[in-house]
N, C-alpha and C positions, 0 to 999 in steps of 0.2 A: 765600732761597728762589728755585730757579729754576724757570724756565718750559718748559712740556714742551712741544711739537710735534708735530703728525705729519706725519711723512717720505717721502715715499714717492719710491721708484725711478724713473724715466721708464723707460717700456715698450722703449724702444730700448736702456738701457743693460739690462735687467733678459732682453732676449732674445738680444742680441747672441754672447753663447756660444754658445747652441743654433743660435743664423743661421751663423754661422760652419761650426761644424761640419756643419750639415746639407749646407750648400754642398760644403765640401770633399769629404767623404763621395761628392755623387753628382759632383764634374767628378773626384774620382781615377777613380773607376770610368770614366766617357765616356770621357777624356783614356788610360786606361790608364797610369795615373802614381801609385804608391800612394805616392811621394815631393813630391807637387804639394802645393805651400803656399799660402793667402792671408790674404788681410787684405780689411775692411771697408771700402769707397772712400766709400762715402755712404751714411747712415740717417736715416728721419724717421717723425713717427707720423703715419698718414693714418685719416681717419673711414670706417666703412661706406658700400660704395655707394646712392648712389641708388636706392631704391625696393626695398631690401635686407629679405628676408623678417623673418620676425619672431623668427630664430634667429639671425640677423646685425644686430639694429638695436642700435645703442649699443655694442658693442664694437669697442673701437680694434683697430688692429695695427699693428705696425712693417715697417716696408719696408728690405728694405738691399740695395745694390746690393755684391755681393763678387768682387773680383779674384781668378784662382786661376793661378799660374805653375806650369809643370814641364815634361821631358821636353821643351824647344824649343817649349812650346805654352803660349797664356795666352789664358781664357775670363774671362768674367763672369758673373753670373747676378743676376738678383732675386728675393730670397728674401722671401716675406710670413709672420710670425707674430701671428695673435691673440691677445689677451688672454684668458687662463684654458685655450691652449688649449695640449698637451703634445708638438705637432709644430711644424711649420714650411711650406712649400709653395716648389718652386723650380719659377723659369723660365729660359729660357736668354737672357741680356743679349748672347749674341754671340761669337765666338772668333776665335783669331787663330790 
């Protein structure tokens, strides 16, 4: 007889597509590079801010910081997604 478990995904690996993509999606457009690729440099799961209404308390989100290369040009961004929520939000980490 075995023992069952519940599993569950850590928020970072279970958004990590949609962070990806969202990223890439808006530095092709900025960069004007619809060939610009990245990758994921750092993610972690961070809690609600401080004194966070009552429609943001208790839900996590993942943070990821994404490198995006093309066209002679290479940005960053950090991208925040909550939990349950069906988008993403980006910032700009910076360009080269």
């Amino acid at each position: 007889m075995g023992v069952t478990g519940c599993t569950t995904v850590p928020l970072t690996t279970a958004k990590e597509p949609m962070a990806l993509d969202f990223a890439l999606k808006r530095a092709r457009f900025e960069m004007n590079c619809p060939d610009a690729t990245g990758s994921v440099l750092s993610k972690e799961t961070i809690e609600p801010p401080r004194g966070a209404g009552p429609r943001l308390q208790g839900v996590e989100r993942a943070q990821f910081t994404v490198g995006v290369s093309g066209c002679g040009k290479r940005e960053t961004l950090a991208v925040i997604c909550a939990d349950g929520a069906d988008g993403c939000f980006a910032a700009d980490g910076g360009s080269r």
